[in-house]
N, C-alpha and C positions, 0 to 999 in steps of 0.2 A: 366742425363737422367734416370738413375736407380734408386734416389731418386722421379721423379717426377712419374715414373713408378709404385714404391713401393707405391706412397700416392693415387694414381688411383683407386690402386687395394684396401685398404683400405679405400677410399673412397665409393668404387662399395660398398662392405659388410656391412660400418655403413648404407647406406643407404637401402640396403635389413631388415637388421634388424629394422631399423627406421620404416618401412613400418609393422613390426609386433609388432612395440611401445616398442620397445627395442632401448635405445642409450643410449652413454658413459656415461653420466648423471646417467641414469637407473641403470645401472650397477654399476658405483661407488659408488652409494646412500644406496648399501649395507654394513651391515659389514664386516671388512676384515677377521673375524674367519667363517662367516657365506659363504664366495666368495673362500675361502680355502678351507671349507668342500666339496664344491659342486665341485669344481677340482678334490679331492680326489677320493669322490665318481665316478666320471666320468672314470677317471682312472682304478680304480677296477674295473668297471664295464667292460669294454673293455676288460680288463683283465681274467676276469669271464667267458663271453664271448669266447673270443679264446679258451678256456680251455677246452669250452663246445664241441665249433665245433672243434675242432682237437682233442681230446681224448689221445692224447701221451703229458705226460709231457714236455718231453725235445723240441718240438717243438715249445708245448706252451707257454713255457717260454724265448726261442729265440723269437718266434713273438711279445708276450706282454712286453716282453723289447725294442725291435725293434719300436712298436707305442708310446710307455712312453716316446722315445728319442725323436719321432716328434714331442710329444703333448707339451714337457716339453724345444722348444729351445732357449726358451729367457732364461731357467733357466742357461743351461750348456754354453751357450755361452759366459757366465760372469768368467768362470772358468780360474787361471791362475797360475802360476806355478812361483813363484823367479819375480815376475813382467810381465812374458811374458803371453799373452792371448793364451789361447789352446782350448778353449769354439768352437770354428768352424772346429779342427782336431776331435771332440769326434766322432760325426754321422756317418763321412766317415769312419773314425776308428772302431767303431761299426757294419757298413756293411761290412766293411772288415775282420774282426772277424769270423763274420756267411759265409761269401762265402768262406772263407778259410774251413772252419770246415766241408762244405758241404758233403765230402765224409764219412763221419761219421755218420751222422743222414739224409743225401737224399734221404737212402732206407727203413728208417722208420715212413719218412712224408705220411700222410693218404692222397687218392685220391681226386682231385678237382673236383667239378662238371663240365660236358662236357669236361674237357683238361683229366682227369682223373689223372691219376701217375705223380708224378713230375719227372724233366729230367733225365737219366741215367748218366752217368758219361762218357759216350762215347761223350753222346750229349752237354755235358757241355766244354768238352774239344774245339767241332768244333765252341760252340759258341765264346770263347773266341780267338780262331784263325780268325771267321769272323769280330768279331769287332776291332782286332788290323786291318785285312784291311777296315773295314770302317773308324775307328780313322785316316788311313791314305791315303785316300779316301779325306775323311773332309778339310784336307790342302788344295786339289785343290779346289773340289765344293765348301765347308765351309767359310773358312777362304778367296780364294783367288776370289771365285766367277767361275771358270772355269770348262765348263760344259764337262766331261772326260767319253767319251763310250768305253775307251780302257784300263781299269783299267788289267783286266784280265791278257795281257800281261806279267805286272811286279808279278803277282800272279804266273805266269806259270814259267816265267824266274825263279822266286826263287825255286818252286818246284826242276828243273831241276838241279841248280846249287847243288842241294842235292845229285843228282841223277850222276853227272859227279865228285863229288869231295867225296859223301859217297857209294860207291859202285863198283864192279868189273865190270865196263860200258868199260872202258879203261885198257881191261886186258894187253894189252904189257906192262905200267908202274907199278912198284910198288913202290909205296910213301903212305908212314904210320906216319902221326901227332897225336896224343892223342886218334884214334879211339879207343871203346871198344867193347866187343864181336865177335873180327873177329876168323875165323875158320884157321886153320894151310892150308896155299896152298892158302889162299887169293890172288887177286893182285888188280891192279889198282888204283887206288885216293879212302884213307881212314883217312880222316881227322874227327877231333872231330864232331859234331855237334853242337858244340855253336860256335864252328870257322866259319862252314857253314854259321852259320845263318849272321857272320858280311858277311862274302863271299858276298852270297848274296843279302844283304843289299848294299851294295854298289858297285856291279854289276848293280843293277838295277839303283839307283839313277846316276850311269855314264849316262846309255840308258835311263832313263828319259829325263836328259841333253841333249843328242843327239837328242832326238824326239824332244824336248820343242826349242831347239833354230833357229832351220826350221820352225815349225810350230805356236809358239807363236804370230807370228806376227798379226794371225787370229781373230776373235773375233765370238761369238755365235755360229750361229748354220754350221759355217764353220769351227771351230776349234773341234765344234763334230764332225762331219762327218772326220775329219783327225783322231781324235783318234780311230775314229769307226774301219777308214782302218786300223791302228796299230794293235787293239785288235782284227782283225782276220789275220793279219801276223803271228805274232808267233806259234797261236796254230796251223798252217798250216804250218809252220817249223816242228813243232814239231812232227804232225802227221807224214810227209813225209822225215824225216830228216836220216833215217836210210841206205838212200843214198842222200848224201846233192850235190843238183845239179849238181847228175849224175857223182862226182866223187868216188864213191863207201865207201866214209867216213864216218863210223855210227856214227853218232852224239846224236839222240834222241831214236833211235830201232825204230822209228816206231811208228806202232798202238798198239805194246805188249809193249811198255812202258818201266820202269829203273825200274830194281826190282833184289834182295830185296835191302833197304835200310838201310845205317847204324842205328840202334838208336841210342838215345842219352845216354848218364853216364857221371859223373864224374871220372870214372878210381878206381883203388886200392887202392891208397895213400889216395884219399882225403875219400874216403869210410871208412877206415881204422882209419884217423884222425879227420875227420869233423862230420862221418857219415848220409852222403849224399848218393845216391845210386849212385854206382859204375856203373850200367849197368840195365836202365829201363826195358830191357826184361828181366830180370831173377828176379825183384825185389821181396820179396813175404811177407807178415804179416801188418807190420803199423796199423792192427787192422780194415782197412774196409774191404768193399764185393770183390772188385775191387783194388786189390793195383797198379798193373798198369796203369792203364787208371787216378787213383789217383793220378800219379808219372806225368803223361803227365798234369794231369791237372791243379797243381799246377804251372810245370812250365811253363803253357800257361798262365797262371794267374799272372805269373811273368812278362815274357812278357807286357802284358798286361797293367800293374800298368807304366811300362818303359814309354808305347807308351803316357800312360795320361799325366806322368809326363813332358813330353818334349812336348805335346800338348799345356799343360798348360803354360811351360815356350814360349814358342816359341810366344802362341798367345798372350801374353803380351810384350813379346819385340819391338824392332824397329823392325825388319821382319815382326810379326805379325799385326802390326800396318800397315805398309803398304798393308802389303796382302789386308786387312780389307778396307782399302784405294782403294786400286784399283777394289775391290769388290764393292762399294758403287759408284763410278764413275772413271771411268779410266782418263775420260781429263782432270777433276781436279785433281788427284794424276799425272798426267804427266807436269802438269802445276807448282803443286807445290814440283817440284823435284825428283818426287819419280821414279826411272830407271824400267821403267816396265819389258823389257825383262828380265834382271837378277832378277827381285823378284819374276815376273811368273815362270822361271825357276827353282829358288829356290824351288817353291812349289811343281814341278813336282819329284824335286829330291825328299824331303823329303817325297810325298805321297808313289814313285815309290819306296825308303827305308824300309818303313815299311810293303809295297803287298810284296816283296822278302822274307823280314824275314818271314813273315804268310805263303806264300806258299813252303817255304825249312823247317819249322815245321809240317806242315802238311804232307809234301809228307815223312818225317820220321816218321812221325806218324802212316801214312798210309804203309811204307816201302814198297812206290812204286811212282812213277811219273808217270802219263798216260795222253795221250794227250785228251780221253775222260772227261778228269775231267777240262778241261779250255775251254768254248765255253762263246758265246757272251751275254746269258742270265745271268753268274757270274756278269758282269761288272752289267748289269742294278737290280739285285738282290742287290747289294754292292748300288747302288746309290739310289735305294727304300729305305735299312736302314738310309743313311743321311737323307733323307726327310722325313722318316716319325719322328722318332727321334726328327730331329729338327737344320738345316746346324748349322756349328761353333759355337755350344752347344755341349760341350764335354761328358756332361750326359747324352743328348737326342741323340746324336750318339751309346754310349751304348746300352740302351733302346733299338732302335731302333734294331740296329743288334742282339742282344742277344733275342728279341721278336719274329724274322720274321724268326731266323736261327733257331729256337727253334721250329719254327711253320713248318719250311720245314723239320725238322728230324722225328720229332713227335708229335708234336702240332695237324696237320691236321688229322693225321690218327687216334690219339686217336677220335678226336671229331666225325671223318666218323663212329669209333666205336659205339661211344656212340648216332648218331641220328641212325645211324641202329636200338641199339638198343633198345629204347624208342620209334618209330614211325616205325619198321618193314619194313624198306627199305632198299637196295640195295646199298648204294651212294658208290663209289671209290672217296673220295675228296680229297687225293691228287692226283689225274686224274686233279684235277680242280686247280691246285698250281697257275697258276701263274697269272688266272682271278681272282684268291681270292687276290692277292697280289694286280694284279691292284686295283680292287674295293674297296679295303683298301686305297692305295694311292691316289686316284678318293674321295674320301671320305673328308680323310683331308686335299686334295688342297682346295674343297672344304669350307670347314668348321672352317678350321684352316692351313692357307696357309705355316705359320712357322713353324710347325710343331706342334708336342706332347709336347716338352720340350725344348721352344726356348732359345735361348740367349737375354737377355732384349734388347740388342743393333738389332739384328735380329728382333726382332719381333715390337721395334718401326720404323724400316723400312718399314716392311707391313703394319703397320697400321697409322704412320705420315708420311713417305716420306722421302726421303733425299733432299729435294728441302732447298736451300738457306731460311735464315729467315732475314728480314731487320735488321741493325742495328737503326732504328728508326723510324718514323710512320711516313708514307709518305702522310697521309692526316693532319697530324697537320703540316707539313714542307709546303703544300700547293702545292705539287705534281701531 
């Protein structure tokens, strides 16, 4: 399918250029010193280019190496190392380079037209915590097809589990595992925070299990409306939980929330020997504007690389195949073998897995849990970045969430800035956040129903079908 896919798309382009009397012919009928010059030249010139419009070297020469690696991928894909091909790790290795590096030259990138500034480092961090929950979002919608309006939940659950195991919430106990930065007279649950984060990871994927094996049985738009009721349970625990059904048991505080929270470090030793920081809130130097939010950002960025990694393996395995399977028609994947409820389930875990982890970083990051920060509009905010992105496209889930979380932190208000101030109006647009989001989404159902950056297998779904193809032609058999 991805072969016939690739010759499509190849075939679309010779024939645009056919039409302006350009074809393969045309082109190779050139010399090969003379079809190398004009590469080169092309090259440079991009290059010249970016240099012009960005004015800072260091940037332009991250960008002009960045487009040379696109322009140039049949070259490096040939590259290989003791016989093993590496030509397809350079790209992704290359953008991974520059986004690591980003706290270093982000605050001396020049202004874009209408977005203005590029992101802060604050806004960098939250993007990366929304797309590990979209990445794990994707498992249900993506990969398993199951439409999920109670994502939230397992975001909030994680927060909290932050909130009950890194902080003096439950001042009668005192239990202390690898936390760092606590004050002399502490009490309560002070565990490390990357203990947290499994904590929670796999508190929610339990209660994922627990919701998914009642309710799986459902299908469309009855399996939403179940999660819908899920994903305003909890935050309705949460808010009222500081007397949990009137036994006088604080559970969540309430509407003032679990604060402060532990942050995150690696401790003394490995500071001392690894030189890692020891204790993110005290960290200071590394050479950016911001070494803190630097410190978070990275290691949401770590995170991050986790969630793709296990994305990537998963949606190639037998699991993932199935998923994909029951996505594409369920009464054939039950026909041929495939146990729906346990791989539906599976998926709830693993989405419900990775909302915990994002929301027990975040609420440390924030060094607080509040039930005002998990309401119904996260769930359908998380499920707009899968669509527009592009479902069970692990790129265009990226994209996606790192484009729309970017536009709700700062994106919109720069641009409110900038028509104010070129047309002398008034606007508050992000007053207007979440009709801008629809009409974006309204757009590419539209236009491009797979999204921005499909999965070839996704998007010859929308546009071939999954319907049966004969094994043989039913009008020569005489059918």
């Amino acid at each position: 399918m991805r072969r016939r896919i690739r010759q499509q798309v190849a075939q679309g382009w010779w024939q645009m250029a056919s039409a302006m009397g350009m074809t393969p012919e045309w082109w190779s009928s050139w010399p090969p010193l003379l079809r190398r010059t004009i590469k080169a030249v092309i090259w440079i010139g991009i290059a010249l280019i970016l240099v012009w419009l960005f004015g800072v070297w260091k940037t332009s020469a991250l960008a002009a190496a960045l487009v040379l690696l696109l322009l140039v991928v049949p070259w490096y894909q040939r590259l290989s190392i003791a016989g093993r091909p590496i030509g397809k790790y350079v790209l992704p290795g290359a953008v991974l380079v520059i986004v690591i590096l980003y706290p270093y030259y982000g605050t001396h990138m020049p202004e874009v037209p209408i977005f203005g500034p590029f992101p802060q480092m604050s806004t960098m961090v939250v993007m990366c915590i929304f797309t590990i929950m979209a990445l794990g979002l994707n498992f249900v919608v993506g990969y398993a097809g199951l439409l999920d309006l109670g994502y939230v939940a397992f975001y909030a659950m994680g927060a909290y589990m932050a909130g009950w195991f890194a902080s003096n919430q439950f001042a009668k106990q005192d239990v202390k595992f690898g936390a760092v930065g606590l004050y002399k007279g502490d009490t309560g649950f002070h565990f490390s925070i990357f203990l947290v984060l499994a904590m929670a990871g796999v508190a929610t994927a339990i209660v994922g299990i627990l919701i998914g094996l009642p309710t799986l049985r459902l299908r469309g738009d009855y399996l939403a409306i179940v999660t819908l009721g899920f994903g305003e349970i909890l935050p309705q625990i949460a808010r009222n939980g500081d007397n949990l059904f009137g036994t006088g048991f604080n559970l969540t505080n309430g509407t003032g929330g679990i604060t402060p929270i532990d942050g995150p470090g690696f401790g003394n030793w490995i500071q001392q020997h690894l030189h890692l920081p020891g204790n993110f809130l005290t960290v200071h130097g590394l050479g950016t504007s911001d070494p803190l939010d630097a410190v978070f950002f990275w290691t949401a960025l770590a995170l991050v690389l986790i969630t793709v990694l296990v994305s990537a393996r998963l949606r190639d395995s037998r699991l993932g195949r199935a998923w994909i399977a029951v996505r594409e028609d369920e009464t054939a994947a039950a026909a041929m073998g495939v146990p729906l409820m346990r791989v539906k389930t599976w998926s709830y875990a693993t989405g419900a897995f990775f909302g915990g982890v994002a929301g027990a970083y975040y609420a440390s990051y924030k060094s607080g849990a509040f039930p005002d920060d998990f309401f119904f509009q996260i769930s359908v905010f998380i499920l707009c970045m899968v669509i527009l992105g592009g479902m069970g496209n692990i790129w265009g889930v990226i994209f996606g969430a790192c484009f729309l979380s970017y536009l709700d932190r700062e994106g919109l208000s720069n641009v409110g800035t900038w028509i104010n101030g070129h047309f002398n109006t008034h606007l508050d647009v992000p007053l207007y956040e979440f009709g801008i989001f629809g009409a974006i989404i309204v757009i590419v159902m539209l236009f491009r129903p797979e999204g921005l950056i499909p999965s070839s297998r996704r998007a010859a779904e929308f546009h071939e079908g999954v319907h049966d193809e004969p094994l043989y032609d039913a009008e020569v058999a005489g059918a």
